[in-house]
C-alpha positions in Angstrom: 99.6 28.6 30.2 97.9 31.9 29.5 94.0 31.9 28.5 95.4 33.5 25.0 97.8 30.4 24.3 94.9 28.2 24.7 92.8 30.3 22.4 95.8 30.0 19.9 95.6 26.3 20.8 92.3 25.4 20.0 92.0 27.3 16.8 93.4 24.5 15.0 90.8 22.0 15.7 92.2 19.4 13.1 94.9 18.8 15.2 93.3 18.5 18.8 93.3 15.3 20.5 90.7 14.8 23.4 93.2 14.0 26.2 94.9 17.6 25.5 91.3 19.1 25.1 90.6 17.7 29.2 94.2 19.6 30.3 93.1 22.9 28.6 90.4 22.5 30.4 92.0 21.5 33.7 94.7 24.3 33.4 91.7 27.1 34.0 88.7 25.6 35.5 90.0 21.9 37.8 89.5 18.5 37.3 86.0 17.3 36.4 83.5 16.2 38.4 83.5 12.9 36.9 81.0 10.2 38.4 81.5 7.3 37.0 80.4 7.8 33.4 82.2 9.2 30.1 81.0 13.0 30.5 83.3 15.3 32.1 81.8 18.5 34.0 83.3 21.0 34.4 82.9 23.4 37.2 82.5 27.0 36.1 82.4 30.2 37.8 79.1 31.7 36.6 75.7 30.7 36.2 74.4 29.9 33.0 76.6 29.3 29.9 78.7 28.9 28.6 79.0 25.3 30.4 81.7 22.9 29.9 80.6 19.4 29.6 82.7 16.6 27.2 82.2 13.3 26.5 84.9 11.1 25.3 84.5 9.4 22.0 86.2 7.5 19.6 89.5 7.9 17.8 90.4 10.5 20.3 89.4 13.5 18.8 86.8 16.0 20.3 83.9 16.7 18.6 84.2 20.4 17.4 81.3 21.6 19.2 83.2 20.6 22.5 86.4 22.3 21.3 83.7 25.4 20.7 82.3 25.2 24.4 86.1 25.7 26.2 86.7 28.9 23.3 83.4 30.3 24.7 84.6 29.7 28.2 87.9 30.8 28.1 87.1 34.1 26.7 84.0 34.6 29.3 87.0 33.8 32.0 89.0 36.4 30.2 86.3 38.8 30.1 85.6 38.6 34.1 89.3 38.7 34.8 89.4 41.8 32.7 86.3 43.4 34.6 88.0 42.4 37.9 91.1 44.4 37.2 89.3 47.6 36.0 87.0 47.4 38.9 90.3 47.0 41.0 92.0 50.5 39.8 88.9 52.3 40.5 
């Protein structure tokens, strides 16, 4: 899966379901580090945020804010991808 089909993905939030929310997630930035609780951290690969941080609730849909905070990483993981390529043909 390609950071653009997720983007597509999640644009439809009515129609997200949590589990699917956790393997967008897991697809670009590995499994939580879950500790025995009902958030699941996600390690990113910057400092600051966008951070990625769910907790499961009820009826198996995400809360839109959480479907908010993987857009805002993805497309900071685009960005630095993007950066990393043009520094590279320098």
């Amino acid at each position: 899966m390609e950071i653009e089909e997720a983007l597509k993905e999640l644009e439809n939030t009515n129609n997200i379901r949590f589990p699917r929310l956790l393997k967008i997630a897991e697809t670009f930035f590995g499994k939580p580090r879950k500790k025995g609780s009902n958030h699941y951290p996600f390690k990113v690969f910057w400092q600051g945020e966008p951070q990625i941080n769910f907790q499961e609730v009820e009826f198996g849909k995400p809360k839109p804010y959480q479907i908010k905070q993987l857009q805002a990483a993805l497309i900071k993981l685009k960005n630095l991808q993007q950066e990393n390529q043009n520094n590279g043909k320098s």
